[in-house]
Structure formats: C-alpha cells, structure tokens
C-alpha positions as a Markdown table, in Angstrom:
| # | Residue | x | y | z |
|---|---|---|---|---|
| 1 | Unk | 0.0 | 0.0 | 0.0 |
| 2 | Unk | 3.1 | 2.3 | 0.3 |
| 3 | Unk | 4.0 | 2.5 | -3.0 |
| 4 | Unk | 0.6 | 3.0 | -4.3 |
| 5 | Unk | 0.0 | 5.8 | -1.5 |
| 6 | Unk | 3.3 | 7.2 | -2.7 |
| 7 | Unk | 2.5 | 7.1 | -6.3 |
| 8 | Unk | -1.2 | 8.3 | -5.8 |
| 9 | Unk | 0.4 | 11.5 | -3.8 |
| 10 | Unk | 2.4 | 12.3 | -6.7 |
| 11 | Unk | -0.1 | 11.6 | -9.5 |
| 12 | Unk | -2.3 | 14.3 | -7.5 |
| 13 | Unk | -0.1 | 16.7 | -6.4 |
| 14 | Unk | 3.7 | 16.4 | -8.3 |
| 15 | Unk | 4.9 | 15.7 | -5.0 |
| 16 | Unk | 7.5 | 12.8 | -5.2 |
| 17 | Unk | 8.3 | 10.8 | -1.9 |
| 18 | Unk | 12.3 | 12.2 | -2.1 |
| 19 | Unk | 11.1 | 15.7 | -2.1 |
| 20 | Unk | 9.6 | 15.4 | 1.6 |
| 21 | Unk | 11.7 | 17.0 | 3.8 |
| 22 | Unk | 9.4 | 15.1 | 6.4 |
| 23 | Unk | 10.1 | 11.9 | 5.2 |
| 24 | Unk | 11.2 | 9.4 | 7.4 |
| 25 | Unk | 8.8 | 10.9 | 9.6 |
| 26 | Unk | 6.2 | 10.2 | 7.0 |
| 27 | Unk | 7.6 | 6.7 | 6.4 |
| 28 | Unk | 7.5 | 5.3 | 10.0 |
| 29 | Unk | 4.3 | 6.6 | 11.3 |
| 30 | Unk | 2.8 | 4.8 | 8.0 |
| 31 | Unk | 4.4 | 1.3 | 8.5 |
| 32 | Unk | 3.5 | 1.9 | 12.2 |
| 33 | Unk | -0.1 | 2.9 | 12.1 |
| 34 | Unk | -0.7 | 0.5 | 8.7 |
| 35 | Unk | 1.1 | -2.1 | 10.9 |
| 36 | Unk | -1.9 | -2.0 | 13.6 |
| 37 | Unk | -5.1 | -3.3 | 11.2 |
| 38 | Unk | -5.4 | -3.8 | 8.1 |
| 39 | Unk | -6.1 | -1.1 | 5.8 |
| 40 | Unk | -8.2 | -0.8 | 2.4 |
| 41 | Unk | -6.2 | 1.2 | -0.6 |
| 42 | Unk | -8.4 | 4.2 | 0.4 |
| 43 | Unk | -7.7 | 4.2 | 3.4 |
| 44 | Unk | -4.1 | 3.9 | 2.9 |
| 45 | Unk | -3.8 | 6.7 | 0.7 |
| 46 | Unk | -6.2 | 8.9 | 3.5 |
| 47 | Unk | -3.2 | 7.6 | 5.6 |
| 48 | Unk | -0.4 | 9.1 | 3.7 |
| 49 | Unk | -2.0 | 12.4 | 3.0 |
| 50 | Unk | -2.9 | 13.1 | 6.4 |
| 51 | Unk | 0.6 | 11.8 | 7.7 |
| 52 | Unk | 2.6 | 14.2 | 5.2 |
| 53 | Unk | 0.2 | 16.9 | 6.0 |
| 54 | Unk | 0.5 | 16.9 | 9.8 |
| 55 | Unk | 4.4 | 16.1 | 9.6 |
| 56 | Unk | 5.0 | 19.3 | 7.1 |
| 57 | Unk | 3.2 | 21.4 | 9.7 |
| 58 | Unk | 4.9 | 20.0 | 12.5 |
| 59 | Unk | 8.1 | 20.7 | 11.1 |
| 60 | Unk | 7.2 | 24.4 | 10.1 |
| 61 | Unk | 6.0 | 24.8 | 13.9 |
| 62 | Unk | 8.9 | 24.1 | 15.2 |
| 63 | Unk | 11.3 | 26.1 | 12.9 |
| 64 | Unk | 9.4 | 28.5 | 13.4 |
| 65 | Unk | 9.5 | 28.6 | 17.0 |
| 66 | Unk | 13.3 | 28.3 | 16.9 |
| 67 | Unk | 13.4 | 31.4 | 15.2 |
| 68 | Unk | 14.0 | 30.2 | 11.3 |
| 69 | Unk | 12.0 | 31.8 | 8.9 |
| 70 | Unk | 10.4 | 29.2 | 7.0 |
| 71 | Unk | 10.3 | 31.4 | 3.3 |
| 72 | Unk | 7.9 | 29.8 | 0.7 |
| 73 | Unk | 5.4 | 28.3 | 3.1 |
| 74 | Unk | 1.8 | 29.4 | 2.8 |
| 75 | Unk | -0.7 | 27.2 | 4.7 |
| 76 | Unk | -3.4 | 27.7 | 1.8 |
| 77 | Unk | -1.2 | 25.6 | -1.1 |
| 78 | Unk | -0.9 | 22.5 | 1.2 |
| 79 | Unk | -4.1 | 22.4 | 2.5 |
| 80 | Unk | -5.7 | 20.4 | -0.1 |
| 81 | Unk | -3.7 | 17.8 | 0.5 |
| 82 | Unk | -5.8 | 17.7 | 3.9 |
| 83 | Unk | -8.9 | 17.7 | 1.9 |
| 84 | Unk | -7.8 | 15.0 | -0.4 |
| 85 | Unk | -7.2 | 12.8 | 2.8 |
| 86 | Unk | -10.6 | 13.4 | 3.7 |
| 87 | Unk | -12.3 | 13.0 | 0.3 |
| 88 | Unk | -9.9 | 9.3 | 0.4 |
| 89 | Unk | -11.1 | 8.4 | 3.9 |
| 90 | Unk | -15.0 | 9.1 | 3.2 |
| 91 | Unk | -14.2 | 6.3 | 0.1 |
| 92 | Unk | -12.9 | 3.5 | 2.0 |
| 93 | Unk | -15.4 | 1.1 | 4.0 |
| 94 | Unk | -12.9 | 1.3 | 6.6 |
| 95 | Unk | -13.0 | 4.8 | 7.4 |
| 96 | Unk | -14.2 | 4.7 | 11.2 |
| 97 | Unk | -11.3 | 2.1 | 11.8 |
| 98 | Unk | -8.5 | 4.6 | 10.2 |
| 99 | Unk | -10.1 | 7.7 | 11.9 |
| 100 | Unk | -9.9 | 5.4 | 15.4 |
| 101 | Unk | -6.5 | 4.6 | 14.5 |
| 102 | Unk | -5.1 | 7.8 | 14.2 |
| 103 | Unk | -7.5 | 9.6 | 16.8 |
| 104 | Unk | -4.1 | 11.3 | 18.2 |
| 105 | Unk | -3.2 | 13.0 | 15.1 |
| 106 | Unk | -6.2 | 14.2 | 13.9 |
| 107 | Unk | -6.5 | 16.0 | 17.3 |
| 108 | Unk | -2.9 | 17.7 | 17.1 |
| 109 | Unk | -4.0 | 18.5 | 13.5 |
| 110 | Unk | -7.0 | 20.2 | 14.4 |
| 111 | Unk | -5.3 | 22.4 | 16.9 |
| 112 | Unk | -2.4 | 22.9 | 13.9 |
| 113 | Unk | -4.7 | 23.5 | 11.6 |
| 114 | Unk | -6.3 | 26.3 | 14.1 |
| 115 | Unk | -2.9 | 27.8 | 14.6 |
| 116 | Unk | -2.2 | 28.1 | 10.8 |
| 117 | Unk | -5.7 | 29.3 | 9.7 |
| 118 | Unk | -5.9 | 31.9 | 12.6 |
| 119 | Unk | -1.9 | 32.9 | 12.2 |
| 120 | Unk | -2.9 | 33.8 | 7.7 |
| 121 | Unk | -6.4 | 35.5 | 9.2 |
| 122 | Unk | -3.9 | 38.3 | 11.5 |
| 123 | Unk | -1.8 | 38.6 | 8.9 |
C-alpha cells in the first residue's frame, strides 16, 4: 500500500516521496499505524496524505518557533492535500477504523490547523 500511497500523492499533487523533507517521519508513522489493522487502498492513501500533512506542519511549527523563517510556506497551497485525505477516507469502507486509528493525530491537527488558519487570518 506504500507504493501505491506514494504514487497516488504524486499523480495528484507532483509531490514525489524524495522531495519530503518530512520523510522518514512520514515513512514510520505509515508502517507503524498501517502495521496496527489492516487497511483498504483508500484508506491507505487517507493515511499518507494526512501523515505528510500533519508532519510538514509539524516541522514548520517548530522552525518556526526556533526562530527560522520558514520562506515559501503558505498554509493555503498544502491544504488540499488535507482535503484529499478526507475525500480518500470518506471512500474507503474502513474509514471509522482509520479515523480510530489515528485519533491522536487528527486532534494535534486540528489544533495545527487552528494555529495556521488563525496565524494567515492576523496577517
């Protein structure tokens, strides 16, 4: 399911696996999390999205609060990767299990995704 969650990321976006600077990030909490059930291609793909999405905003968090000026980044041009996970999840039979599986996540990312949308609103 990797390799077709890899391929599926850049067939929709151009974004190839080597060009993640969150990668191994990415990588392990995929085998980890796809290691606990079973998941359907959907879901697997969901899985991905949502990983490289919460890991890329992660990593610009913390630059950020180190002081490094992350130049380039605009919240808006990644976001749809977010959506894409959902559209994916809402596809796949076993949604509710995914959206169990990676109950942790989704809660950080909500509060991320709070921080970024109110951080471009006051600026």
């Amino acid at each position: 399911m990797w390799q077709i969650a890899t391929h599926t990321l850049f067939t929709e976006y151009t974004i190839q696996f080597e060009q993640i600077q969150v990668k191994d990030q990415v990588k392990h909490l995929f085998f980890f999390y796809s290691g606990q059930i079973q998941l359907s291609e959907s879901a697997s793909i969901s899985l991905y999205y949502r990983l490289f999405f919460f890991s890329t905003l992660m990593l610009v968090q913390i630059l950020e609060n180190e002081g490094v000026e992350v130049k380039d980044f605009a919240f808006h041009d990644i976001a749809p990767i977010h959506d894409s996970s959902l559209m994916w999840a809402s596809k796949a039979d076993d949604k509710a299990q995914l959206e169990d599986l990676i109950a942790n996540v989704n809660q950080s990312l909500d509060v991320l995704i709070y921080d970024f949308t109110n951080r471009d609103i006051d600026q």
